[in-house]
C-alpha positions, 0 to 999 in steps of 0.5 A, spaced: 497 503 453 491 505 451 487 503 458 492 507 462 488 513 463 490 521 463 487 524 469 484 531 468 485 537 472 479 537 476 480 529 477 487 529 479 485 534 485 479 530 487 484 524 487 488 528 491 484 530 497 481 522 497 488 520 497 490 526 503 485 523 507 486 516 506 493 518 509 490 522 514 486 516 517 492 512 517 494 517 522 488 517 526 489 510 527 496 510 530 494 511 537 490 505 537 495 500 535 498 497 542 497 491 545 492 489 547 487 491 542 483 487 537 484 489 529 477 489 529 477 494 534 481 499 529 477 497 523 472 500 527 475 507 528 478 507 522 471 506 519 468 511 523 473 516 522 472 516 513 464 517 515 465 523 519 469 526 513 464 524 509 468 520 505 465 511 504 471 506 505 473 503 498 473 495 501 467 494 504 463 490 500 468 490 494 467 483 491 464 481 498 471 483 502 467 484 508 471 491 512 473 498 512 481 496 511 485 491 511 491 490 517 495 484 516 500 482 521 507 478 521 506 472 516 500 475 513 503 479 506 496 482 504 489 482 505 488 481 513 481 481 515 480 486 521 476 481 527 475 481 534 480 474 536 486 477 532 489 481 538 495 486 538 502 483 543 508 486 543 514 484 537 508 484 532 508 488 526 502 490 521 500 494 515 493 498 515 490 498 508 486 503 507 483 506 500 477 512 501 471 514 496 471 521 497 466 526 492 467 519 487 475 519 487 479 514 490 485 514 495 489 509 497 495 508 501 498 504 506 503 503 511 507 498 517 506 499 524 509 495 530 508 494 537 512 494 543 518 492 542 520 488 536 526 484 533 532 486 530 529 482 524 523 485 524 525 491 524 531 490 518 525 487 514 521 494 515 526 499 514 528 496 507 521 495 505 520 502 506 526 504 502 525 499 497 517 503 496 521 510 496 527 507 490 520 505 486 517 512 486 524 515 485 523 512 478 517 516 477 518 520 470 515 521 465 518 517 459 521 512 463 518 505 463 512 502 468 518 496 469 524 499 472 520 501 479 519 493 480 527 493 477 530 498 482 526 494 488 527 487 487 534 489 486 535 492 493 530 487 497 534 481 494 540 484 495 539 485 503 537 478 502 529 478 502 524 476 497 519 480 492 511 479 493 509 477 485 503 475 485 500 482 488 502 489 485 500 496 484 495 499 480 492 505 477 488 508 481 483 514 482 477 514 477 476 506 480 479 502 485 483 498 481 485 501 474 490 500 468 497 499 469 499 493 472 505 496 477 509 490 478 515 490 484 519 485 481 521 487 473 526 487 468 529 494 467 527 498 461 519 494 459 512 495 460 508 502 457 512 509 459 509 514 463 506 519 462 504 526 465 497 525 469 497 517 471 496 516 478 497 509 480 500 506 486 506 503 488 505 498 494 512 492 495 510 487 499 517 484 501 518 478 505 523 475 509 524 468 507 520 465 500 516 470 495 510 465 494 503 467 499 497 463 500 491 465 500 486 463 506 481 457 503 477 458 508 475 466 508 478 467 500 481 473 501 488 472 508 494 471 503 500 469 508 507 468 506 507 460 505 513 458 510 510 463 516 516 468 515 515 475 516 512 480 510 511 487 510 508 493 505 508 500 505 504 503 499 504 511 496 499 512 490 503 517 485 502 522 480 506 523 474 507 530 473 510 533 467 517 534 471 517 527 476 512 526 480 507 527 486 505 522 492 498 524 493 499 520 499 504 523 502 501 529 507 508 529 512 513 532 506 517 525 506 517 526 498 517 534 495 513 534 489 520 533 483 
């Protein structure tokens, strides 16, 4: 519990125009998702448009990573490297990864877009993704346990017939990239610490459609991929926990009124 940090006033605001403006440039890079464009050339505007709000993005050198988000499409669960060969056709789907430093402070958050027209499976696998990130943060309160988001997800995924990503997981976030508590997606009800007014952490479920286990590239160290080729998805929020619920510092369209 000790490492969990209590952000101050001051930080929380810094934290949170980072995180507005995180989801900002997701919105940004809506309009370049369609087929035909490489996701290089996205990473690129996405770049582009956190430097011109004088912000730097997070992933870029972080441990070696080598671009500004990262965007993973159908089978790759998390951390897909942007590059000019990996171009957009209709019936994928993809998450956009993006975490910004603005003034010190660090925003993350993430979300699927599709292209085209895509199947019905695909789409039934993002709409209870979305839904199981939504379940997650309506466990944000203070006194409740870190452990009952991952149980009211993997609850709802399994009962829908998919699998919860456990070898990736949400994190404090704010002062640093990556910071004390591990947020799990899959749980036993009522462990891990209690939350308290002013933790920030995200939650980011990676659901997929057949098996739960990923494999990581070998070849770049960092595309982790579902291990049976099937379809994955993610969306991410980063919340606080305020003294009667929470905040998605993330959430700049009102899909989740401050309780």
């Amino acid at each position: 519990m000790s490492g969990i940090i209590i952000k101050t006033p001051e930080q929380i605001e810094g934290i949170r125009k980072s995180c507005q403006l995180a989801a900002q440039t997701l919105d940004y890079a809506a309009q370049f998702v369609k087929a035909g464009v490489s996701t290089e050339f996205i990473d690129e505007k996405i770049e582009e448009f956190i430097l011109e709000n004088k912000a730097v993005p997070a992933t870029k050198g972080y441990n070696g990573y080598p671009k500004s988000s990262c965007i993973s499409l159908n089978e790759v669960v998390c951390h897909g490297i942007p590059s000019p060969q990996t171009v957009l056709k209709d019936g994928d789907i993809l998450n956009i990864d993006v975490t910004t430093i603005l003034d010190g402070y660090y925003g993350d958050t993430s979300r699927m877009f599709t292209v085209g027209e895509i199947s019905a499976v695909a789409k039934d696998l993002v709409e209870v993704t979305r839904h199981c990130l939504a379940l997650g943060i309506q466990q944000v309160t203070p006194g409740n346990y870190f452990g009952n988001i991952g149980f009211v997800i993997s609850r709802y995924a399994k009962a829908k017939g998919y699998s919860v990503v456990y070898e990736f997981c949400g994190h404090g976030v704010g002062l640093e990239f990556h910071e004390e508590p591990q947020v799990d997606h899959a749980s036993r009800r009522n462990r891990g610490p209690k939350m308290k007014p002013g933790m920030i952490f995200t939650i980011e479920p990676m659901i997929n459609q057949g098996r739960a286990g990923t494999s990581v590239d070998q070849q770049d160290g960092w595309t982790a991929r579902t291990v049976d080729s099937k379809l994955s998805a993610q969306f991410e929020h980063t919340i606080l926990v305020t003294h009667t619920g929470y905040e998605v510092l993330t959430d700049i369209h009102n899909d989740f009124p401050v309780t």
